[in-house]
Z-matrix of the N, CA and C atoms (Angstrom, degrees):
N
C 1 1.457
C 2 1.521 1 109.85
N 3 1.156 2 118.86 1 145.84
C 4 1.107 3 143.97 2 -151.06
C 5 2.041 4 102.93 3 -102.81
N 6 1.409 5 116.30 4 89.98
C 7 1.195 6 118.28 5 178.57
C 8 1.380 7 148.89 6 -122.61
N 9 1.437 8 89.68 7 28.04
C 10 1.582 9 112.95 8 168.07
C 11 1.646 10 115.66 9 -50.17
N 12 1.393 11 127.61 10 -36.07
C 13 1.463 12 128.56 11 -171.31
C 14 1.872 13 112.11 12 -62.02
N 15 1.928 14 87.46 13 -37.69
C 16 1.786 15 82.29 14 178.75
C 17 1.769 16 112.30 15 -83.02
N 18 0.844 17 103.88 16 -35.37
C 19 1.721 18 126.15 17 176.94
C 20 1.687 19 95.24 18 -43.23
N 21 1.580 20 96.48 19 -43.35
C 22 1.969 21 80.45 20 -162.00
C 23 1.508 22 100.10 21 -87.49
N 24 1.587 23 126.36 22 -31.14
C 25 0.985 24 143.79 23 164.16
C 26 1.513 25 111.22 24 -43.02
N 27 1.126 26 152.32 25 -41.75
C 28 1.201 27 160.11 26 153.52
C 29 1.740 28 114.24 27 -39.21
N 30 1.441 29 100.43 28 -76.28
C 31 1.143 30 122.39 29 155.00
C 32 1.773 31 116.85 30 -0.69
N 33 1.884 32 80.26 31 -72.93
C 34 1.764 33 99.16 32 -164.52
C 35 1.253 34 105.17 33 -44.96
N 36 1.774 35 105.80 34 -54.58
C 37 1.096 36 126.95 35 -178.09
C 38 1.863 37 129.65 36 -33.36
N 39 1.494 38 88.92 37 -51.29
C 40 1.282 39 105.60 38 -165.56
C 41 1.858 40 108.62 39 -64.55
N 42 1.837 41 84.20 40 -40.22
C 43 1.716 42 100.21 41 175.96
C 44 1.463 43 130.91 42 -41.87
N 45 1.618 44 95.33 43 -61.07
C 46 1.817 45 126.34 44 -174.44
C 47 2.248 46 88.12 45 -58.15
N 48 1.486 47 94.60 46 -68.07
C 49 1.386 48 86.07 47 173.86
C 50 1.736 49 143.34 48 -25.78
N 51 1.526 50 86.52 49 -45.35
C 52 1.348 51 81.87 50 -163.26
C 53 1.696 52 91.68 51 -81.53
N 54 1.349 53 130.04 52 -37.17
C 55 1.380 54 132.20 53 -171.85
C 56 1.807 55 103.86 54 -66.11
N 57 1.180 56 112.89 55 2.27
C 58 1.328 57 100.85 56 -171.74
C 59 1.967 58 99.03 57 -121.56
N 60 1.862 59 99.53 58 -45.17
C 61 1.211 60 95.72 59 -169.57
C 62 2.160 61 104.36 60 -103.21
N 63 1.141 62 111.82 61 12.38
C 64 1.134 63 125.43 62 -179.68
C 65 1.527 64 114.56 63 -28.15
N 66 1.654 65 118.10 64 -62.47
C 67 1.555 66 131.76 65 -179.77
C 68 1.777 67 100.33 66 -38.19
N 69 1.303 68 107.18 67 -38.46
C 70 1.527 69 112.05 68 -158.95
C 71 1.495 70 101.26 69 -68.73
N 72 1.575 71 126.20 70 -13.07
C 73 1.211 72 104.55 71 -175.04
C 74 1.591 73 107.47 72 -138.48
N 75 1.598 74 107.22 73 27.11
C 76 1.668 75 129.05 74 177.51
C 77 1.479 76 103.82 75 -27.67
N 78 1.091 77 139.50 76 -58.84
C 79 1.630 78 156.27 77 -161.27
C 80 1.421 79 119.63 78 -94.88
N 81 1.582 80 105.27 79 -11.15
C 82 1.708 81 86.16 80 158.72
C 83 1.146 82 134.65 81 -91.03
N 84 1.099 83 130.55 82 131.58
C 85 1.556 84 134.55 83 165.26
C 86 1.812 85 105.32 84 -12.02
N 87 1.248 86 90.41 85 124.11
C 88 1.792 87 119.38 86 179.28
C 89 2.050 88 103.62 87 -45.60
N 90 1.466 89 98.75 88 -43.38
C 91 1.359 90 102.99 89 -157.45
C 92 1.630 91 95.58 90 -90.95
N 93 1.161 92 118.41 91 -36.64
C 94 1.528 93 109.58 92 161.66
C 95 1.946 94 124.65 93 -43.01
N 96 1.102 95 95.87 94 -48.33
C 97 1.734 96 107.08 95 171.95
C 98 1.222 97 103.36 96 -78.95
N 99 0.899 98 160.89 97 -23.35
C 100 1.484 99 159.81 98 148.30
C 101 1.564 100 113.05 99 -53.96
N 102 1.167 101 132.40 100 -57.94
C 103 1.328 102 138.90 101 145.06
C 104 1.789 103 125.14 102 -39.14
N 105 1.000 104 120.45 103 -30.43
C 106 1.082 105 112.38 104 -172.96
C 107 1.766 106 106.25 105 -111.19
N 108 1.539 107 114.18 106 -6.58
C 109 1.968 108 107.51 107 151.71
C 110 1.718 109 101.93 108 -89.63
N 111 1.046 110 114.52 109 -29.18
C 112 1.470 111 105.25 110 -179.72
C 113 1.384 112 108.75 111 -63.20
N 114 1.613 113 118.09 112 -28.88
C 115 2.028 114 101.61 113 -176.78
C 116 1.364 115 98.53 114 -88.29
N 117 1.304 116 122.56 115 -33.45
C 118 1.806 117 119.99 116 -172.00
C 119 1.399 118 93.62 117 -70.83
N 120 1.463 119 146.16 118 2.58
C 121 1.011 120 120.23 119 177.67
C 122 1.985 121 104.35 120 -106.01
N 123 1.255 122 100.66 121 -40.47
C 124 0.952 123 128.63 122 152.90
C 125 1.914 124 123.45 123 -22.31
N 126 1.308 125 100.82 124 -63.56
C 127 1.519 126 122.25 125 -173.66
C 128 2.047 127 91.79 126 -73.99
N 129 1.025 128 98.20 127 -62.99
C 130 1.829 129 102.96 128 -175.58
C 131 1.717 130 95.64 129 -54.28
N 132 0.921 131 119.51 130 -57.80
C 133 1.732 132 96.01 131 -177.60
C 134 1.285 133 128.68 132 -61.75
N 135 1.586 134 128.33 133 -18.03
C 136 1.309 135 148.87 134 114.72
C 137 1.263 136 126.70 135 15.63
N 138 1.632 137 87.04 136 -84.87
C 139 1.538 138 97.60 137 -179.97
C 140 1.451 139 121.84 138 -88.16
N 141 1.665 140 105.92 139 -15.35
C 142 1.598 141 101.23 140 -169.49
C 143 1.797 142 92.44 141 -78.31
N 144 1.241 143 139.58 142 -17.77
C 145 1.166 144 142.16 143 -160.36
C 146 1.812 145 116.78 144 -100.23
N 147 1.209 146 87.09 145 -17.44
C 148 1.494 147 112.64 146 -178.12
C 149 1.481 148 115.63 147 -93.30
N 150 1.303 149 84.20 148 -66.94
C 151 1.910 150 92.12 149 -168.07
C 152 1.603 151 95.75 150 -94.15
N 153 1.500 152 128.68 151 -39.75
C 154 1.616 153 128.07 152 -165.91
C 155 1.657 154 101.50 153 121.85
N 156 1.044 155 97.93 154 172.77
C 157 1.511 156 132.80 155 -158.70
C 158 1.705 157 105.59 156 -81.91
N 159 1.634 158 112.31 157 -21.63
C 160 1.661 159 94.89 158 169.58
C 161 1.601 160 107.20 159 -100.44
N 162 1.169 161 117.08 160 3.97
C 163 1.832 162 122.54 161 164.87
C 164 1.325 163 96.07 162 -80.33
N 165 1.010 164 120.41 163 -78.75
C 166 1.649 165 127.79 164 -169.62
C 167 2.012 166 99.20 165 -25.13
N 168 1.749 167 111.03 166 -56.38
C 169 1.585 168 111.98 167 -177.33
C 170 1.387 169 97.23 168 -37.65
N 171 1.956 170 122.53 169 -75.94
C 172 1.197 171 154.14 170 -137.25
C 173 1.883 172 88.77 171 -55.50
N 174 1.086 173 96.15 172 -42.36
C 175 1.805 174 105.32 173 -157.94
C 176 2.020 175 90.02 174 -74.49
N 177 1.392 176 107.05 175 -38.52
C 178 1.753 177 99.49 176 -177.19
C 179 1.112 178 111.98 177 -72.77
N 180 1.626 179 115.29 178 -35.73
C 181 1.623 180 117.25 179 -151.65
C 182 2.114 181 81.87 180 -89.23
N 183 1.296 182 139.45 181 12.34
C 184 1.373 183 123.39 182 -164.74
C 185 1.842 184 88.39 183 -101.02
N 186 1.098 185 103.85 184 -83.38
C 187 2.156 186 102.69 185 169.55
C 188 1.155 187 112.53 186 -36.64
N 189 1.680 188 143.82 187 -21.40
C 190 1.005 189 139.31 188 170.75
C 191 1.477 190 118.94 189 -65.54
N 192 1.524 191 96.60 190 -59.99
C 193 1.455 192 87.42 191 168.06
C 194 1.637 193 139.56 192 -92.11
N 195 1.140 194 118.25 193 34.21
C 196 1.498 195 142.69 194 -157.57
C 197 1.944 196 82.24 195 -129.57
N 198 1.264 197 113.10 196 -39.24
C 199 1.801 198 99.41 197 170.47
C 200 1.139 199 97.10 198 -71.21
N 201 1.270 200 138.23 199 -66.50
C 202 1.371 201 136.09 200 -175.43
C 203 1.268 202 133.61 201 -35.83
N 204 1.359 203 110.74 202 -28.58
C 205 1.672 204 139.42 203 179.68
C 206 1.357 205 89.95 204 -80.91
N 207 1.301 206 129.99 205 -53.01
C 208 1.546 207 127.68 206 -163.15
C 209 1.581 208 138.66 207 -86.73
N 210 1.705 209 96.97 208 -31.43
C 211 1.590 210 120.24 209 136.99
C 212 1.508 211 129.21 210 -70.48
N 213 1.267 212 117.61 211 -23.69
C 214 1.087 213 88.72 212 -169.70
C 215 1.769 214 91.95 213 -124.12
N 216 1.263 215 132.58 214 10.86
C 217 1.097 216 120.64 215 -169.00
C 218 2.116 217 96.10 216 -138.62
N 219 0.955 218 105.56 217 -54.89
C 220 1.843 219 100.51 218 -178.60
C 221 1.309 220 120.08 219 -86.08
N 222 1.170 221 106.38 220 -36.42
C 223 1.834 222 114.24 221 172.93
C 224 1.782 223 100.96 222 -35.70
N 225 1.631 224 105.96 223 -72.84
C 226 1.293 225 120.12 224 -172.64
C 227 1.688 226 113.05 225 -75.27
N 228 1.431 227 113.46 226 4.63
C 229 2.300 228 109.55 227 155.73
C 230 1.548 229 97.53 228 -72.29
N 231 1.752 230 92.60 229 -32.90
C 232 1.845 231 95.02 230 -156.78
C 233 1.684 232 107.61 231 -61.92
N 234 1.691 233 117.53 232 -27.45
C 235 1.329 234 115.90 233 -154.47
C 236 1.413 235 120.04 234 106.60
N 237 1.584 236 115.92 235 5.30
C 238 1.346 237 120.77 236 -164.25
C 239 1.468 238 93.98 237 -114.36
N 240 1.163 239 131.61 238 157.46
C 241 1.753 240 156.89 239 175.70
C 242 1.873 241 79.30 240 -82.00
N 243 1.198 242 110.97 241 119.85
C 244 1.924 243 126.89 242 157.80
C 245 1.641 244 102.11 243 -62.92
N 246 1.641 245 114.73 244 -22.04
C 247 1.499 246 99.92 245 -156.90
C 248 1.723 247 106.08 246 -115.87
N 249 1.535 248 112.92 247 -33.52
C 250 1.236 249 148.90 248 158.74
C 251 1.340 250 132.78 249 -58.10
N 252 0.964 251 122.60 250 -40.69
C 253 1.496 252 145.65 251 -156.17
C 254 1.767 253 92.72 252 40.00
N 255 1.193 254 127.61 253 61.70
C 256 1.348 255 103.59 254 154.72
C 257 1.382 256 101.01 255 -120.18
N 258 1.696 257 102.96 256 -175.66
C 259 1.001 258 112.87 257 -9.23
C 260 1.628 259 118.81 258 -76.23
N 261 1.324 260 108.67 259 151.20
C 262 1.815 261 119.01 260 169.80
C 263 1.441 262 118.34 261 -2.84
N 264 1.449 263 90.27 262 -68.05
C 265 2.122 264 113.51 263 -165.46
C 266 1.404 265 101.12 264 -65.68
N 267 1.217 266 122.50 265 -42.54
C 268 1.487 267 122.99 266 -168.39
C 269 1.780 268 97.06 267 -74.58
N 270 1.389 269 123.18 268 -47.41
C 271 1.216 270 109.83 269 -153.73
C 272 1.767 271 101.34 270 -83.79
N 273 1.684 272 105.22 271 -17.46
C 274 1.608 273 86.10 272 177.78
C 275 1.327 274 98.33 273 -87.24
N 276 0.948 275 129.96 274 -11.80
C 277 1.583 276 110.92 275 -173.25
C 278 1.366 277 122.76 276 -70.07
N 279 1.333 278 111.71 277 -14.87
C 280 1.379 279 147.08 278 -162.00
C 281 1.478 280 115.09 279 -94.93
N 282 2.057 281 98.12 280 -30.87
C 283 1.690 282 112.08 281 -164.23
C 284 2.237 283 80.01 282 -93.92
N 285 1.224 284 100.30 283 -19.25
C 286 1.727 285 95.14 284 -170.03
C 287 1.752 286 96.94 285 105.16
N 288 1.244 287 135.23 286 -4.26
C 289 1.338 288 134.55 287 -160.14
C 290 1.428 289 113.01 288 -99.22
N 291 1.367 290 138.18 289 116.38
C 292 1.474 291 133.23 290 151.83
C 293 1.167 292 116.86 291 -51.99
N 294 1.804 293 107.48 292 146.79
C 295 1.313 294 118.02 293 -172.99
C 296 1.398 295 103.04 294 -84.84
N 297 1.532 296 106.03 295 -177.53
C 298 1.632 297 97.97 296 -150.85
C 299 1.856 298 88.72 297 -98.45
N 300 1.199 299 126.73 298 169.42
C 301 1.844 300 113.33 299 -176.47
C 302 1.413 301 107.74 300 -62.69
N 303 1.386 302 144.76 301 -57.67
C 304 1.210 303 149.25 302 166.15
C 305 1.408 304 101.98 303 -27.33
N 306 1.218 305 157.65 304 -46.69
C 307 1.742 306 152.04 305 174.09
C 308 1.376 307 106.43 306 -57.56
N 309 1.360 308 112.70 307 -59.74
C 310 1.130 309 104.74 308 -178.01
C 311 1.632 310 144.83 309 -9.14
């Protein structure tokens, strides 16, 4: 089976994301974010090849909306901006991360 459509679809995903939700993950290690579109892309060709093309959706549309749940619904119980991460102090304290001396 033929599974370039979810592969690029993932992809897109991962792209728009990072240009949109990028700030949210300033402090992790480069090779961690590199690793972790390489297995989601990885896992979807998997399953779209394995199981078919409406698993492969089920498996994108599941982390999709679990960001959505988390930006737009727990971030902001926590006190955090879903879109912003502010404020700053709250959301690194939250990521486990010290602010940089200049924030202070």
């Amino acid at each position: 089976m033929d599974s370039w459509f979810e592969v690029a679809l993932v992809a897109t995903i991962f792209a728009v994301g990072n240009i949109l939700f990028g700030h949210f993950e300033e402090r992790t290690p480069k090779w961690r974010r590199v690793a972790k579109v390489i297995v989601f892309l990885a896992v979807t060709r998997l399953i779209a090849v394995q199981f078919g093309r409406p698993w492969s959706y089920l498996v994108i549309a599941i982390p999709l909306a679990l960001v959505l749940v988390i930006h737009g619904w727990w971030l902001p119980r926590q006190g955090i901006n879903g879109w912003t991460a502010e404020p700053r102090e709250r959301y690194y304290k939250f990521r486990g991360w010290t602010l940089p001396p200049d924030r202070r």
